[in-house]
TITORSE-537762 format. One record per atom (N, C-alpha, C): residue in one letter; x, y, z. Coordinates in steps of 0.2 Angstrom, whole numbers, padded with zeros to 4 digits, always signed. Layout:
<atoms>
aXYZ;...
</atoms>
This chain:
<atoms>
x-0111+0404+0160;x-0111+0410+0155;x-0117+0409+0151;x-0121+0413+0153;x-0128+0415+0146;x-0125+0417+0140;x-0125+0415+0134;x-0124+0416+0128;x-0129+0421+0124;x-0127+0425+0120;x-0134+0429+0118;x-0135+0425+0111;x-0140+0426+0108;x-0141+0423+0102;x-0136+0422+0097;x-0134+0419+0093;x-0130+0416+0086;x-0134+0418+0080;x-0131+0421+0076;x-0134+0423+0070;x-0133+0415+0066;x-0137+0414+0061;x-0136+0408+0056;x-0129+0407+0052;x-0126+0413+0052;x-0119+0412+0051;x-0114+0410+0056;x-0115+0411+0061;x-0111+0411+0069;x-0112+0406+0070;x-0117+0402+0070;x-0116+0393+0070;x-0113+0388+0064;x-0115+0392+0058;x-0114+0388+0053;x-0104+0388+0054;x-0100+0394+0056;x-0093+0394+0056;x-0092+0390+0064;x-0096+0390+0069;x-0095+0385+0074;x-0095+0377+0072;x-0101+0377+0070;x-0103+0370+0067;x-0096+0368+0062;x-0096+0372+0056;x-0090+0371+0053;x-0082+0367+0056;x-0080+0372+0062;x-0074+0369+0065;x-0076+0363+0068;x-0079+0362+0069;x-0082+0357+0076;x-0082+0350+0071;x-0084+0354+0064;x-0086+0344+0061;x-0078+0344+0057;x-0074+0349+0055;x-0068+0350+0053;x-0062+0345+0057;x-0064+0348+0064;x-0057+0344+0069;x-0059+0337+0068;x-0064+0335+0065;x-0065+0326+0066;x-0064+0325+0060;x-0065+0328+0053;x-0066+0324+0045;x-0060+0326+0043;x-0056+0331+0044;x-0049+0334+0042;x-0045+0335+0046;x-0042+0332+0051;x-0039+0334+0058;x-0034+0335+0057;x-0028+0334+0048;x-0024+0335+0046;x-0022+0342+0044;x-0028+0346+0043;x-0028+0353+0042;x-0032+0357+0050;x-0034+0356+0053;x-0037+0357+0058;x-0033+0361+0063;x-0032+0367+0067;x-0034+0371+0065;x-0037+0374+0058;x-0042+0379+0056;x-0042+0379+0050;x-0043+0386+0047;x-0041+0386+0040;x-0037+0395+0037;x-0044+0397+0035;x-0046+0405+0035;x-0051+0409+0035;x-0054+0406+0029;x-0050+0404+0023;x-0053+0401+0016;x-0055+0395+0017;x-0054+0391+0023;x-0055+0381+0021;x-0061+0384+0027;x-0061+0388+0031;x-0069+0390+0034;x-0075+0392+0028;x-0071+0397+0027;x-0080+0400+0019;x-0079+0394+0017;x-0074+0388+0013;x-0075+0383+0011;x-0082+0379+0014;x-0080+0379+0019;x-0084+0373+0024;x-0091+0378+0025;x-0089+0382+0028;x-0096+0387+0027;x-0103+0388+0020;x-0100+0386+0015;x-0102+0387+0008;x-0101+0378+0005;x-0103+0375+0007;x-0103+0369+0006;x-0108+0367+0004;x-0108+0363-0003;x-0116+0360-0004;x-0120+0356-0002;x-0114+0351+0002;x-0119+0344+0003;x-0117+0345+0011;x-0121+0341+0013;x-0124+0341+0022;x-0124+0349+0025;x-0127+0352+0023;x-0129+0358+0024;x-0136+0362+0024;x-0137+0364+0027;x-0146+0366+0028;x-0147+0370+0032;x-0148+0378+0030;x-0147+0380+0023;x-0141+0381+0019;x-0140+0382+0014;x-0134+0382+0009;x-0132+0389+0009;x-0127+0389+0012;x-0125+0399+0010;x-0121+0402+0006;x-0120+0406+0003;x-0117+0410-0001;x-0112+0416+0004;x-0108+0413+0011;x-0106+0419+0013;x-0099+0421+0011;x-0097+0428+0008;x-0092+0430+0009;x-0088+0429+0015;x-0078+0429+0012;x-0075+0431+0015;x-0075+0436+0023;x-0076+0442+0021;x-0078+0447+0025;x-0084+0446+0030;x-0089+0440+0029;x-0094+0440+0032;x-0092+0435+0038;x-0087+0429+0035;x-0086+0425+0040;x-0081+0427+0044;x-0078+0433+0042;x-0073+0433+0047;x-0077+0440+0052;x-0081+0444+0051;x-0085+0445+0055;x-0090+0440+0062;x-0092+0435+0057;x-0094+0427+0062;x-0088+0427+0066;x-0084+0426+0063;x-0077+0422+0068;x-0076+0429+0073;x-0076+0434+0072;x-0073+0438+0077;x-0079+0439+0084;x-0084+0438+0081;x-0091+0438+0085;x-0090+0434+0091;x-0087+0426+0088;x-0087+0421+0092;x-0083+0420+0098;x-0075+0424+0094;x-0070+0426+0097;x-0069+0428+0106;x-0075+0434+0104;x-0080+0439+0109;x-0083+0433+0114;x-0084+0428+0113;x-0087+0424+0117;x-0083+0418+0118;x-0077+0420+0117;x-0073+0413+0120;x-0075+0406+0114;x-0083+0406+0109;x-0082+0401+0108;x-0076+0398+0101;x-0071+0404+0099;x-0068+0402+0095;x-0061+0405+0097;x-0056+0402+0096;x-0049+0404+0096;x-0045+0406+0090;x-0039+0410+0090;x-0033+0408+0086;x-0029+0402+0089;x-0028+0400+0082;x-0023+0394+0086;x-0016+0396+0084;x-0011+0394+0085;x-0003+0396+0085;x+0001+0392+0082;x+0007+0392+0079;x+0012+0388+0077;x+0014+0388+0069;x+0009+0394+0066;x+0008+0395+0057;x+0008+0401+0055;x+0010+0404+0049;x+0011+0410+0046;x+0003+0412+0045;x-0001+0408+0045;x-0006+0409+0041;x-0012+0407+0048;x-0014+0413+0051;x-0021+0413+0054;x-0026+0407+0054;x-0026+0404+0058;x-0029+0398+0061;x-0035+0397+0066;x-0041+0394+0066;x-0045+0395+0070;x-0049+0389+0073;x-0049+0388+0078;x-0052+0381+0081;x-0057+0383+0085;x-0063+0380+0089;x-0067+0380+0090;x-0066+0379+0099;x-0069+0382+0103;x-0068+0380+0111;x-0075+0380+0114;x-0080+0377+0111;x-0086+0375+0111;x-0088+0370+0119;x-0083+0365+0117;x-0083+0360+0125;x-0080+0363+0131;x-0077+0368+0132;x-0075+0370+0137;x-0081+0375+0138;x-0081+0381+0133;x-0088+0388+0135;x-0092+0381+0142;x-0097+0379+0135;x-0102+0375+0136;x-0100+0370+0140;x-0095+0368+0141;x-0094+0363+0145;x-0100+0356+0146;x-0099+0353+0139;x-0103+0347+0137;x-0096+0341+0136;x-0098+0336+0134;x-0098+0329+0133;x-0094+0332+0125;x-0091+0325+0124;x-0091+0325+0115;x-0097+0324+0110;x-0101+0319+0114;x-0106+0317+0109;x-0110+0323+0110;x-0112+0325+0115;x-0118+0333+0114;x-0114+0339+0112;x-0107+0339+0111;x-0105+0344+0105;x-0104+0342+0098;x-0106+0334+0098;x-0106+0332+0092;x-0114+0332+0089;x-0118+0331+0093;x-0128+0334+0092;x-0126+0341+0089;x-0127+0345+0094;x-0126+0351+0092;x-0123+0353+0085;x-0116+0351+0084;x-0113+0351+0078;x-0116+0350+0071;x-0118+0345+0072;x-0124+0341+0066;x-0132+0345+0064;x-0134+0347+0069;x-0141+0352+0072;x-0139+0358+0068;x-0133+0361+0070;x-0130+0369+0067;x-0129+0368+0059;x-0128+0362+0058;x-0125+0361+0052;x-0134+0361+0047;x-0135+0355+0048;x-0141+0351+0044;x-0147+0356+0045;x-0148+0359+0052;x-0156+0361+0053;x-0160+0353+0055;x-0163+0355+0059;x-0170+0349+0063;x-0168+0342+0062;x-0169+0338+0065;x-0168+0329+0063;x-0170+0325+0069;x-0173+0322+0067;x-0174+0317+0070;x-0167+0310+0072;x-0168+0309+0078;x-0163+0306+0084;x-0159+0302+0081;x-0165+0296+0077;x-0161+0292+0068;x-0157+0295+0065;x-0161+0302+0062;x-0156+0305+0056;x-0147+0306+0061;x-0152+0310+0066;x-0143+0312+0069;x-0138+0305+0071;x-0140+0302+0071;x-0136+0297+0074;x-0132+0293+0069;x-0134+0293+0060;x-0132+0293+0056;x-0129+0298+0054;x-0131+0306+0056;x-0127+0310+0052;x-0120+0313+0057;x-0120+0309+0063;x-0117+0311+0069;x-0109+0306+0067;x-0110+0302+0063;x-0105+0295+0061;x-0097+0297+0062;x-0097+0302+0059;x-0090+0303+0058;x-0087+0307+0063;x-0090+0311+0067;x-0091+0315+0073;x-0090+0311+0078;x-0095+0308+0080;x-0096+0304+0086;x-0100+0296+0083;x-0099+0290+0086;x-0100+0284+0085;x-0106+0282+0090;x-0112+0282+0088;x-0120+0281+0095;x-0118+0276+0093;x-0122+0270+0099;x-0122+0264+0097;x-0129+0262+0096;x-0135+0267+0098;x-0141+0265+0094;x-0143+0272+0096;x-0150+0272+0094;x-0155+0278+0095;x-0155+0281+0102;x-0156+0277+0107;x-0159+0276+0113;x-0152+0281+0117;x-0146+0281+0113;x-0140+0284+0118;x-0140+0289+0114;x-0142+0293+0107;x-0143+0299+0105;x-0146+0302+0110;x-0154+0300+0110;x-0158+0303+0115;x-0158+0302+0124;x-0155+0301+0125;x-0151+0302+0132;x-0149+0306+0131;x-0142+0310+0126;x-0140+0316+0127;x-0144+0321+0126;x-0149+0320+0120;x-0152+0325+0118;x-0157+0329+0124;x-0160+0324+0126;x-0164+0326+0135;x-0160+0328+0139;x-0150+0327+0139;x-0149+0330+0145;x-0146+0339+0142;x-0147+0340+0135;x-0147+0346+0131;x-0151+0351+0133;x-0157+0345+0131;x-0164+0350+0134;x-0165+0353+0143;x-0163+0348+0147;x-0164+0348+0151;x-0158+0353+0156;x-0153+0354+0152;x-0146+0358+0156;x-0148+0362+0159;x-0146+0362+0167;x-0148+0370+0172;x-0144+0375+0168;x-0140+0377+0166;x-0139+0381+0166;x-0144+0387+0159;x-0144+0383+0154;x-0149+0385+0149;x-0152+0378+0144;x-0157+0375+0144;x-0157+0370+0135;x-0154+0371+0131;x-0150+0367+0128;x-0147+0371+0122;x-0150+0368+0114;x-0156+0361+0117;x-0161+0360+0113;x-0167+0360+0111;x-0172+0359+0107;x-0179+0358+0109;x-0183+0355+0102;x-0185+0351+0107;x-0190+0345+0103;x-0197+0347+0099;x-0198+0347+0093;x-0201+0352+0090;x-0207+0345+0088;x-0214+0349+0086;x-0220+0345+0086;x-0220+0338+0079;x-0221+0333+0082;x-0219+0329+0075;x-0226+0331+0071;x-0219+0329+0064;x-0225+0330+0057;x-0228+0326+0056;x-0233+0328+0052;x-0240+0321+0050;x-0236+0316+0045;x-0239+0310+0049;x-0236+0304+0044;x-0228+0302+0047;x-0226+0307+0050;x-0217+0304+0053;x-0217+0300+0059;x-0215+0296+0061;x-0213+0293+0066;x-0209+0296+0073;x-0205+0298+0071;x-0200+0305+0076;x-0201+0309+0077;x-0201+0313+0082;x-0201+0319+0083;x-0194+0322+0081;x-0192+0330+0074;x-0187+0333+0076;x-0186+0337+0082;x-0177+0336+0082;x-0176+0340+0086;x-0172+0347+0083;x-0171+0353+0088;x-0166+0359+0085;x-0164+0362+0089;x-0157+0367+0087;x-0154+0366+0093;x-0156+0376+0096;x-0155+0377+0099;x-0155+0384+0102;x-0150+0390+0104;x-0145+0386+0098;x-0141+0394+0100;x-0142+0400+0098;x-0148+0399+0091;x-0149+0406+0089;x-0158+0407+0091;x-0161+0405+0096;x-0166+0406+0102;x-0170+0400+0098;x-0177+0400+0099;x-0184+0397+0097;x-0182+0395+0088;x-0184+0391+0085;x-0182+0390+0078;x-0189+0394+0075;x-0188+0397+0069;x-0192+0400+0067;x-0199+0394+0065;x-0197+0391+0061;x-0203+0384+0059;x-0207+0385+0067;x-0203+0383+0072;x-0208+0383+0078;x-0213+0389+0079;x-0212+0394+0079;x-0216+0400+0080;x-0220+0399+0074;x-0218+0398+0070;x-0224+0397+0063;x-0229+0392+0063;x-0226+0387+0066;x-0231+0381+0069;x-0234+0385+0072;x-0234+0387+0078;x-0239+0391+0083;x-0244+0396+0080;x-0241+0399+0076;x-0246+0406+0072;x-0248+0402+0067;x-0249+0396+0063;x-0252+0392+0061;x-0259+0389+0065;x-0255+0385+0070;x-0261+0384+0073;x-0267+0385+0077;x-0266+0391+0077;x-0273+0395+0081;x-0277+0395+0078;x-0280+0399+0070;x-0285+0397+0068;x-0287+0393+0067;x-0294+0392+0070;x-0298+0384+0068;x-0298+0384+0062;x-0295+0376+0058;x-0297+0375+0052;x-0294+0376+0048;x-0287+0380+0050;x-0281+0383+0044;x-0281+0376+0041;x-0279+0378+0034;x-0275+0372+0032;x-0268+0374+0026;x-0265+0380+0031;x-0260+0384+0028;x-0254+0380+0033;x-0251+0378+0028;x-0244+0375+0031;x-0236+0378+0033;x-0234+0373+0036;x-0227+0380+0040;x-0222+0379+0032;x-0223+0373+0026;x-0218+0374+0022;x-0222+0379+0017;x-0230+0380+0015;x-0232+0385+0013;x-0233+0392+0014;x-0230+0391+0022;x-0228+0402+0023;x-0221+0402+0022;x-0215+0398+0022;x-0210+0398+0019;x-0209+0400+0011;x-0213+0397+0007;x-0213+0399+0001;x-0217+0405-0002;x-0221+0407+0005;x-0222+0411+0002;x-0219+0420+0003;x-0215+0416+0010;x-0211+0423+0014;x-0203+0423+0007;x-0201+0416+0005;x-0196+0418+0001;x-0200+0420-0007;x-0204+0421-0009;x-0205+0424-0015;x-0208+0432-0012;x-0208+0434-0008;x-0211+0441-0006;x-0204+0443-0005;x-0196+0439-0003;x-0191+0443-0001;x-0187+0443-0008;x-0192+0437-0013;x-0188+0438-0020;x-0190+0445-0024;x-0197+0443-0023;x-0201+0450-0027;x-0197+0459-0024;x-0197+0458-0017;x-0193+0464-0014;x-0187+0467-0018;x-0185+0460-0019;x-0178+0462-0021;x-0178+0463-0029;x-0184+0461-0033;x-0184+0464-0041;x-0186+0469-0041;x-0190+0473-0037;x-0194+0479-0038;x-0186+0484-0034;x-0181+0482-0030;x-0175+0487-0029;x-0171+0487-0035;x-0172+0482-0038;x-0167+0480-0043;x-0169+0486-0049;x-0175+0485-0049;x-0181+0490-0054;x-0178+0497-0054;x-0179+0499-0049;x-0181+0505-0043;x-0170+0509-0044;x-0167+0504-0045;x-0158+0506-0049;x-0159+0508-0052;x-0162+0503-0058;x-0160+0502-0064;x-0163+0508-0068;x-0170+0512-0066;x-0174+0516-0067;x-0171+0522-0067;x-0166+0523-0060;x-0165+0530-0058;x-0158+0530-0062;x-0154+0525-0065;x-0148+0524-0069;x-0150+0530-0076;x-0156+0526-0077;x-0159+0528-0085;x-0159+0536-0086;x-0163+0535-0078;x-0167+0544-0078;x-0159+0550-0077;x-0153+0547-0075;x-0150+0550-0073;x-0145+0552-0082;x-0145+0546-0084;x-0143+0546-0089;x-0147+0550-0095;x-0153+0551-0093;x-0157+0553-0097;x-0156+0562-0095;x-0156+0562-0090;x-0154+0570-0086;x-0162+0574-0085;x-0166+0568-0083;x-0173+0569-0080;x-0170+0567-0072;x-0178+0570-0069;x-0177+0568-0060;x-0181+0562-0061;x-0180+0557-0058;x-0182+0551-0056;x-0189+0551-0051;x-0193+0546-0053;x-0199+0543-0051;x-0200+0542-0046;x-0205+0547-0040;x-0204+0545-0033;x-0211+0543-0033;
</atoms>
């Protein structure tokens, strides 16, 4: 089954159930509230979201659509688990890569294999990356890719691809063609989020003004 792209949210409530069934398997299935919980979570997460209610439960029904998520039965109250290793028909441990990948964003085979702990139990590096090669390497699709290592680091990150190419990657690339850039993939990030901040004061502006004018019983500034 080719999967079409995952939006950042569609992983993040995948991801969610996936590390839920192992750290709370006492509430596991889990209620559409203990998902935005987990989905909006500050720590071990990368990026940090602010998703509504209504947002997630759009993710879950997307997922649905794709067999990758279920309802589960035996409760008054709407429950959801994940069916990730059957879709995908992987192992525990490379649903547990993937898991951590969806969660965190990019890591090195160390970091994962530490942040993989309560997931799944590596007994060193060396059996991290044996899965992660046979991720990359699936006939069927990759579901990883090993991204260029940074200056001064010893590992190479990896990330996962359910929501296609990582962007960093493609920025690497548009970074690297002119000779001599010395513009970085973390300095077009900060400058791509202050251009989407800026957007968003000049909309704010752009309200607030036609509020005035209307209140004012002028036509407003085009």
């Amino acid at each position: 089954m080719a999967l079409p792209a995952l939006s950042l949210l569609e992983t993040r409530v995948l991801g969610v159930l996936i590390e839920k069934q192992h750290t709370v398997p006492d509430t596991y299935p889990l209620s559409l509230n203990s998902l935005v919980s987990g989905c909006n979570q500050k720590s071990s997460r990368d990026p940090v979201l602010n998703a509504s209610e209504a947002e997630v439960q759009v993710a879950i029904d997307q997922l649905k659509g794709l067999s990758l998520v279920m309802e589960g039965s035996g409760s008054r109250v709407t429950r959801y688990e994940h069916n990730a290793n059957r879709v995908l028909q992987l192992p525990p441990q490379s649903v547990a890569l993937l898991a951590v990948l969806m969660l965190r964003g990019p890591q090195t085979p160390g970091e994962l294999r530490i942040n993989c702990e309560r997931l799944y139990k590596f007994s060193d590096i060396s059996s991290v990356e044996v899965f992660l090669n046979e991720l990359r390497e699936r006939a069927a699709a990759p579901l990883v890719v090993e991204l260029p290592r940074r200056p001064g680091s010893r590992e190479n990150r990896w990330a996962h691809l359910l929501s296609g190419v990582p962007a960093a990657e493609s920025a690497t690339a548009a970074v690297a063609e002119p000779a001599g850039s010395d513009v970085s993939v973390s300095e077009i990030a900060v400058l791509k989020a202050n251009v989407a901040r800026l957007e968003d004061e000049v909309a704010q502006l752009k309200t607030a003004l036609a509020k005035v004018c209307a209140e004012l019983g002028i036509s407003g500034m085009h």
